[in-house]
C-alpha positions as CSV (number, residue, x, y, z in Angstrom):
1,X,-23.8,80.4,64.5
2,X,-25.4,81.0,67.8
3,X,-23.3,78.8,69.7
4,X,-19.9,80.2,68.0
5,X,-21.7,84.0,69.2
6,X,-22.3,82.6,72.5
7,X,-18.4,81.7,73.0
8,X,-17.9,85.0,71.7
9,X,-20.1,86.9,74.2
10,X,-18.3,85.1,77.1
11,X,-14.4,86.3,76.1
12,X,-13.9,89.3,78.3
13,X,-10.3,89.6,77.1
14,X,-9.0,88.6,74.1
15,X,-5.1,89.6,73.1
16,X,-4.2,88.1,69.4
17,X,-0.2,88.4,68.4
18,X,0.5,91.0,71.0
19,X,3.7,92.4,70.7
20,X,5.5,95.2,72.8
21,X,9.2,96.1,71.7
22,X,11.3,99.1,73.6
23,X,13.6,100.6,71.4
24,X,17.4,100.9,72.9
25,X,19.6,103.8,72.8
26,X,19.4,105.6,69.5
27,X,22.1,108.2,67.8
28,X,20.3,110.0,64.9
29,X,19.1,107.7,62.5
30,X,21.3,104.6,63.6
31,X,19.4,102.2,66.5
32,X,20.9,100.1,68.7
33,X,18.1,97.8,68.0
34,X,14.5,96.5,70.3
35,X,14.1,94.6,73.6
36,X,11.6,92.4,72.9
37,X,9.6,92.3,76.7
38,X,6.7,90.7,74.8
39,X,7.0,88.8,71.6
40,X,3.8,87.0,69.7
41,X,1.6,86.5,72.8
42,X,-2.2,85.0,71.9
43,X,-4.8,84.1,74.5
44,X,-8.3,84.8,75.8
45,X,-9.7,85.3,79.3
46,X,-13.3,84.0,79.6
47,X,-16.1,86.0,81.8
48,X,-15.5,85.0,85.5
49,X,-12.5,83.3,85.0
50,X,-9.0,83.4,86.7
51,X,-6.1,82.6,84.7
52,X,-2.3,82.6,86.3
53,X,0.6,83.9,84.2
54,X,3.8,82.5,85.7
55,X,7.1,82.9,84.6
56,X,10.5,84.2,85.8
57,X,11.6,87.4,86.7
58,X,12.2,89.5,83.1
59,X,10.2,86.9,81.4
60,X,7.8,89.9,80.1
61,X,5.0,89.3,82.5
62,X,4.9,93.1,84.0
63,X,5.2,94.3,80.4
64,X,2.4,91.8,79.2
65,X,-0.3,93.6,82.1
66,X,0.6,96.9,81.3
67,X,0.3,96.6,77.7
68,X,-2.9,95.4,78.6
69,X,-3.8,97.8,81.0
70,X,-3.5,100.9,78.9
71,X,0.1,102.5,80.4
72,X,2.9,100.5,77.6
73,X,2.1,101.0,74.2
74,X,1.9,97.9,72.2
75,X,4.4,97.5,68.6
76,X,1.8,95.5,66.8
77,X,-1.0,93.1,67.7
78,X,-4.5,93.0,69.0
79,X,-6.1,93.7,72.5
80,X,-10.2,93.6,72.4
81,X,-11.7,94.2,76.0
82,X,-15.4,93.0,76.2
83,X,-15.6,93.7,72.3
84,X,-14.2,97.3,72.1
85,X,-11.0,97.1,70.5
86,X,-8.0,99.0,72.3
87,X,-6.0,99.7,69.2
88,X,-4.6,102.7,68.7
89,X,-6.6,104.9,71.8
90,X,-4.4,107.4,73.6
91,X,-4.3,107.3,77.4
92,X,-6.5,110.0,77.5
93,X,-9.2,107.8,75.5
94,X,-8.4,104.6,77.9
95,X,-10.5,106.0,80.9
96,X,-13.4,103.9,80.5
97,X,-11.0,101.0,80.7
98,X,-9.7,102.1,83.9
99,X,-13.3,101.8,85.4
100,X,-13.7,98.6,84.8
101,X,-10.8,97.0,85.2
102,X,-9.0,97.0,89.0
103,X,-5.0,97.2,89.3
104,X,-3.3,95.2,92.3
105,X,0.3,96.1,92.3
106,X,2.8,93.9,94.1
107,X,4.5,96.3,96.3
108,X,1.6,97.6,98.9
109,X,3.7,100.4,100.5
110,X,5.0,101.8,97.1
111,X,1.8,101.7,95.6
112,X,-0.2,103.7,98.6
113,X,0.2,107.6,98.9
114,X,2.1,108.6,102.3
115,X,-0.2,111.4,103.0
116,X,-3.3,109.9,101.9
117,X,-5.3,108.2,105.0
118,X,-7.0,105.0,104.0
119,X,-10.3,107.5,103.5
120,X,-9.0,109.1,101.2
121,X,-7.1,106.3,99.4
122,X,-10.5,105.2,98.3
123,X,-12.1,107.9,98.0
124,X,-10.3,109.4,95.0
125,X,-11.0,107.5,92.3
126,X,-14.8,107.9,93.2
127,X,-14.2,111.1,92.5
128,X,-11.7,110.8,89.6
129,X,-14.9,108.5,87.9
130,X,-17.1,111.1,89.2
131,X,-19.6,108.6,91.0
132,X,-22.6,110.1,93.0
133,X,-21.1,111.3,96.2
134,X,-24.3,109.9,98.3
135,X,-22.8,106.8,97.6
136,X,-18.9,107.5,98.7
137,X,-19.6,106.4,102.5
138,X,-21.5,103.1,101.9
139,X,-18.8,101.9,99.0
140,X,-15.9,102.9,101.4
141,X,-17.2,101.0,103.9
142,X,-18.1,98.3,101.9
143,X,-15.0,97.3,100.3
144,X,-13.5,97.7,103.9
145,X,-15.6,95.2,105.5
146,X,-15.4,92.8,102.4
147,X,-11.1,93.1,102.6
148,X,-11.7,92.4,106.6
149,X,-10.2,95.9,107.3
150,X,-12.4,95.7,110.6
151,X,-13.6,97.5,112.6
152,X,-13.8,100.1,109.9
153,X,-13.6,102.9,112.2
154,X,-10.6,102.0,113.2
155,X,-8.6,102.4,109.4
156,X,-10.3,104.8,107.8
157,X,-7.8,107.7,109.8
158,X,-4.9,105.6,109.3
159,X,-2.2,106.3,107.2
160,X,-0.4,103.4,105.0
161,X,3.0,104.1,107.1
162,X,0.7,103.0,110.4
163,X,-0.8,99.6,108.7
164,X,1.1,96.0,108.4
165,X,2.2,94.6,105.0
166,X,-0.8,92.2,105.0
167,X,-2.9,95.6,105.7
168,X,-1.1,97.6,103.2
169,X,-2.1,94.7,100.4
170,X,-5.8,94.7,101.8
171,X,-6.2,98.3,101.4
172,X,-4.5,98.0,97.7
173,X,-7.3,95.6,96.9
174,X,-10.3,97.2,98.7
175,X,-9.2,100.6,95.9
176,X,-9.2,98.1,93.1
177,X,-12.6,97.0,94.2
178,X,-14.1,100.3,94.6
179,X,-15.4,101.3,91.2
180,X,-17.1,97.0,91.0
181,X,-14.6,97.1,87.8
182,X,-15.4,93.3,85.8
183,X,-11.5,93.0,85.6
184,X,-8.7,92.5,88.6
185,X,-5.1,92.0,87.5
186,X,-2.8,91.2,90.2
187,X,1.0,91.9,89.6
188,X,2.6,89.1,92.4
189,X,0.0,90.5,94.9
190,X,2.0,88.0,97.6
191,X,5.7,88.0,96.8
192,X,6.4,90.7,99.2
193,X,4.4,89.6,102.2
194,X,5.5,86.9,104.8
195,X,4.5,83.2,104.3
196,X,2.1,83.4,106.8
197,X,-0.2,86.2,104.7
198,X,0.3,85.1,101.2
199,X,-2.0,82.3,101.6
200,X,-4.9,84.7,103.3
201,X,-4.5,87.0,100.8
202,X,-5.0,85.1,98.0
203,X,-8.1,82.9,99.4
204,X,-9.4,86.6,100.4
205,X,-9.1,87.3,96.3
206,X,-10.5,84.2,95.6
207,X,-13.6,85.1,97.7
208,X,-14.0,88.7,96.1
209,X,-13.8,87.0,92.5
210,X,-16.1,84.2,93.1
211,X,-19.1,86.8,94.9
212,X,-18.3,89.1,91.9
213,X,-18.2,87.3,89.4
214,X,-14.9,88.8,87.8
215,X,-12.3,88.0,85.7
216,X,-9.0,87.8,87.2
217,X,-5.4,87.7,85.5
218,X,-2.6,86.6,88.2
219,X,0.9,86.6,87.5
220,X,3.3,85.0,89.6
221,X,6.7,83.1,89.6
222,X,5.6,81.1,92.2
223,X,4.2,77.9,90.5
224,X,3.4,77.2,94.5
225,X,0.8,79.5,94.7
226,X,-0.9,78.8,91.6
227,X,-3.6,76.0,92.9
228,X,-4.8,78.1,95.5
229,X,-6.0,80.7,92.9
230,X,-7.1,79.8,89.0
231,X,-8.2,77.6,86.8
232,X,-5.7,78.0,84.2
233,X,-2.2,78.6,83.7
234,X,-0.2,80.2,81.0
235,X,3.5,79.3,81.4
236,X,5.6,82.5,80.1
237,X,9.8,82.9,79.2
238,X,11.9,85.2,76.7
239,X,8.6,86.9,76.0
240,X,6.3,84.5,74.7
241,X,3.9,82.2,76.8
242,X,4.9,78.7,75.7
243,X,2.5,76.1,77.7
244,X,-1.1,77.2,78.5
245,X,-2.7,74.4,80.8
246,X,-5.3,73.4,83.6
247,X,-4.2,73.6,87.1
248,X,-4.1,70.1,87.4
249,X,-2.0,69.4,84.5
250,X,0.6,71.4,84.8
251,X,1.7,69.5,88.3
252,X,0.8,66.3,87.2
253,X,1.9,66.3,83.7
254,X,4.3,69.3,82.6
255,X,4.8,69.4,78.7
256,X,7.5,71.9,78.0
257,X,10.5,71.5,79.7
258,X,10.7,75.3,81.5
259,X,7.5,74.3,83.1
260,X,9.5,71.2,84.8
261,X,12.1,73.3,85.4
262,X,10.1,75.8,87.5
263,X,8.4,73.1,89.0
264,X,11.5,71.7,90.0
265,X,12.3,74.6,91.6
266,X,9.4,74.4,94.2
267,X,10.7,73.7,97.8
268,X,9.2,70.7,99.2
269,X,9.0,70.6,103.3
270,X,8.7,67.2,103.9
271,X,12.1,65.5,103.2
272,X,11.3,61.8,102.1
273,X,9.1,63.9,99.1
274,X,12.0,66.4,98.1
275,X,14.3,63.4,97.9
276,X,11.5,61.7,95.1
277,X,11.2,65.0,93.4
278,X,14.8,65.3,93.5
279,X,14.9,61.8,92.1
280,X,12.6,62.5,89.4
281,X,14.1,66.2,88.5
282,X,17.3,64.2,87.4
283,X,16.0,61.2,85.6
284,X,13.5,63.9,83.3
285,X,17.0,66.6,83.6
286,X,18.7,63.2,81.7
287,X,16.4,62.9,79.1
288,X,15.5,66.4,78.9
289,X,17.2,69.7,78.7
290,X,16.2,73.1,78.3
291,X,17.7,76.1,76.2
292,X,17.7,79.4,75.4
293,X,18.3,80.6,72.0
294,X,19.6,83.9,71.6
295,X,17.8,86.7,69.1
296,X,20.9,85.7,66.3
297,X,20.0,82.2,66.5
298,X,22.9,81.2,69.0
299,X,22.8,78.8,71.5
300,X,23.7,79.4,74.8
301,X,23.4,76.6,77.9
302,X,20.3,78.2,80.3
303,X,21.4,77.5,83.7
304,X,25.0,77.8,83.2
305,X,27.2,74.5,83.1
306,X,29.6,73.6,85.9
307,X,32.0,72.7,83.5
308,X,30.9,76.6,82.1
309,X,30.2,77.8,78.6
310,X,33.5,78.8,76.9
311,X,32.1,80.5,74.1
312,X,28.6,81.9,73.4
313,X,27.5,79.1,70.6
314,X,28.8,76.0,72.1
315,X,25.9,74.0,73.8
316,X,27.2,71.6,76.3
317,X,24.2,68.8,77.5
318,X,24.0,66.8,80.1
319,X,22.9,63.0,79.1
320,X,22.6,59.7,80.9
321,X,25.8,60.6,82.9
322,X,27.7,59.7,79.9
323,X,29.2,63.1,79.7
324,X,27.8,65.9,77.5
325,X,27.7,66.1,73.9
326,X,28.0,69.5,72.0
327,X,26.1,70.6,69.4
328,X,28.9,73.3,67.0
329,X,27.6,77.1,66.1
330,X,26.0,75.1,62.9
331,X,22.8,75.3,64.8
332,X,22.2,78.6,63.8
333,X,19.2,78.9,61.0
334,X,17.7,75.6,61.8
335,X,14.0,74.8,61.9
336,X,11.6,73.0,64.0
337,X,11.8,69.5,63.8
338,X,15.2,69.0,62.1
339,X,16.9,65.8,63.4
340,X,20.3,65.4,63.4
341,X,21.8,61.6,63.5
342,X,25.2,61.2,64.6
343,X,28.0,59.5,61.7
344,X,31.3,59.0,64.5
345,X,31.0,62.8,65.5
346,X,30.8,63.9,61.9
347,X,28.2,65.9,59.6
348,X,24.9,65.3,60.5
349,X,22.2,64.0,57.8
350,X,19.1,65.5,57.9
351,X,17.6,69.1,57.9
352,X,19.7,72.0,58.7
353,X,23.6,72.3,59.3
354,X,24.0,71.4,62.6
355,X,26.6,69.4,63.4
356,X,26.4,66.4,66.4
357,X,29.8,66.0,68.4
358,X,30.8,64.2,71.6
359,X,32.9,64.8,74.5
360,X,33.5,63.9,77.8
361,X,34.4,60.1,78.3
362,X,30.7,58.7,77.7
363,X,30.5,58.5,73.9
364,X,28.6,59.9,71.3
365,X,24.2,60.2,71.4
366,X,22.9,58.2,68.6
367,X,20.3,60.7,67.2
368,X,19.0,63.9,68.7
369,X,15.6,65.6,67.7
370,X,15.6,69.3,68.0
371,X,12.8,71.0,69.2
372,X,11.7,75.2,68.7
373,X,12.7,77.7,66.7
374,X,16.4,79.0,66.8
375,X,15.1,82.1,64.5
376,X,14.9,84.8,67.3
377,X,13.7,84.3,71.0
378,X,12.8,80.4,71.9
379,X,12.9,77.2,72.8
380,X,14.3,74.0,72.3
381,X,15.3,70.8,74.2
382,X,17.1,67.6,73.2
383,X,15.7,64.2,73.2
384,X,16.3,60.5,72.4
């Protein structure tokens, strides 16, 4: 009992089933139905841990942190922050939260006032969380110096117009510093800055979470970036995060095929290396493909085929440069696991409807093992 309290007592952030829909356009009581930006997401973030959330753009990472953070409001599910649950609290009730948890948003410009100097920038959530004005000056300064926005003197006058981009991001993460909150979430704090600043900036965060002790949740598209920051990752598409992992595994050994693709994606500089990834992308492309599934249970090729995609529920796959086989719209309602075994491009046997054809000059596959959930938003990949 202790020791199952004690792992208790160390989860800062726990979010069980989360799910936040936005409801389309509606005419009186008809509705045009629910985007689903996040969909049946589970995980826990430990005490002075950082965890990367990567994913691609629309992928429901945005939505994901500001469900969290208080400013979407979830459909269903769970969010517990250090053991106070978040459930049902108005905005108004969410201010304590706010305290302790620090906001890095990834556009530095956008996210600074114009006519606020860097003074003042920090200064008013001091006063917002009404904290003892003899202490304004010596936190100001503080953060400043930590953020290497030295010599102080020489930014607290400035306005964000008069700063650089790698400035600008400093200043956003000396204000989400200010109030010592236990939490930092960082919304692609680098995708806007050159090259040459991405990397300071994030060893920078990586210095201020490691002397703090905080918790920090970084989301990012940039699988690139990832080793520089956290000790996990939670892989994230359509909604749903479908491979959590350790830093080390998911470069070395990739489980779910989106992970590969996005790793795939990753330029290399040195050429001899991006001609072995390249080599490797197309013998694990060859023995594995990724989907998407549409919300009706229709497949749909994810990236688009040369040869193109005539109609939305034909699935055209790529195999052994044999030519593509097709799977027919008989794929809709079928389960995890079902295994469909090709009879000279007839019905399948097996579970489900689907039915296993060939085309292209290569022959048929002799059995294919499918892989997800084809109910609503997922996944699933063909293998041998």
């Amino acid at each position: 009992m202790s020791e199952i309290k004690g792992m208790q007592d160390n989860i800062l952030l726990s979010v069980n089933e989360l799910r936040t829909w936005f409801q389309l356009k509606r005419w009186g009581f008809l509705r045009a139905g629910f985007v689903r930006a996040v969909d049946g997401v589970t995980f826990q973030l430990k005490r002075n841990e950082a965890i990367t959330i990567v994913g691609e753009s629309g992928s429901g990472k945005t939505s994901l942190l500001r469900t969290i953070l208080g400013l979407a409001r979830p459909t269903a599910g769970q969010i517990t922050f250090d053991g106070r649950s978040l459930d049902g609290q108005k905005a108004e009730d969410l201010a304590w939260l706010r305290s302790h948890v620090g906001f890095v948003q990834q556009d530095p410009y956008g996210a600074l006032a114009p006519f606020m100097t860097a003074n003042r920038i920090l200064k008013e959530p001091l006063a917002i969380n009404k904290v003892n004005e003899d202490e304004h000056e010596q936190r100001i300064r503080g953060v400043m110096d930590e953020v290497r926005l030295i010599p102080v003197d020489d930014f607290l006058n400035k306005f964000p117009h008069m700063l650089s981009g790698g400035q600008q991001q400093r200043l956003v993460i000396a204000r989400a510093m200010i109030l010592r909150p236990r939490l930092i979430v960082a919304d692609e704090p680098v995708s806007m800055l050159d090259a040459s600043v991405r990397v300071e900036i994030l060893e920078l965060m990586r210095r201020i979470q490691q002397a703090h002790n905080l918790s920090v949740m970084y989301v990012t598209h940039d699988l690139s970036s990832v080793r520089y920051f956290s000790e996990r990752v939670f892989v994230m598409y359509a909604a749903k995060i479908v491979e959590k992992t350790d830093v080390s595994q998911v470069v070395r050994n990739p489980l779910h095929p989106y992970t590969q693709a996005l790793l795939a994606a990753v330029p290399v500089p040195d050429p001899r290396r991006r001609h072995a990834a390249a080599s490797r992308g197309r013998a694990q492309g060859a023995r594995r493909q990724l989907h998407r599934v549409s919300r009706l249970g229709a497949a749909r090729l994810h990236p688009p085929d040369k040869q193109g995609v005539p109609t939305p529920w034909r699935l055209l796959v790529r195999r052994d440069g044999s030519g593509p086989a097709r799977l027919d719209p008989g794929t809709r309602g079928t389960g995890p696991g079902a295994l469909f075994r090709r009879q000279g491009c007839g019905a399948s046997r097996g579970r489900g409807s689907a039915r296993l054809c060939c085309c292209g000059g290569g022959g048929c596959v002799d059995d294919v093992q499918l892989t997800g959930n084809t109910q609503g938003p997922g996944f699933f990949f063909l293998s041998k």
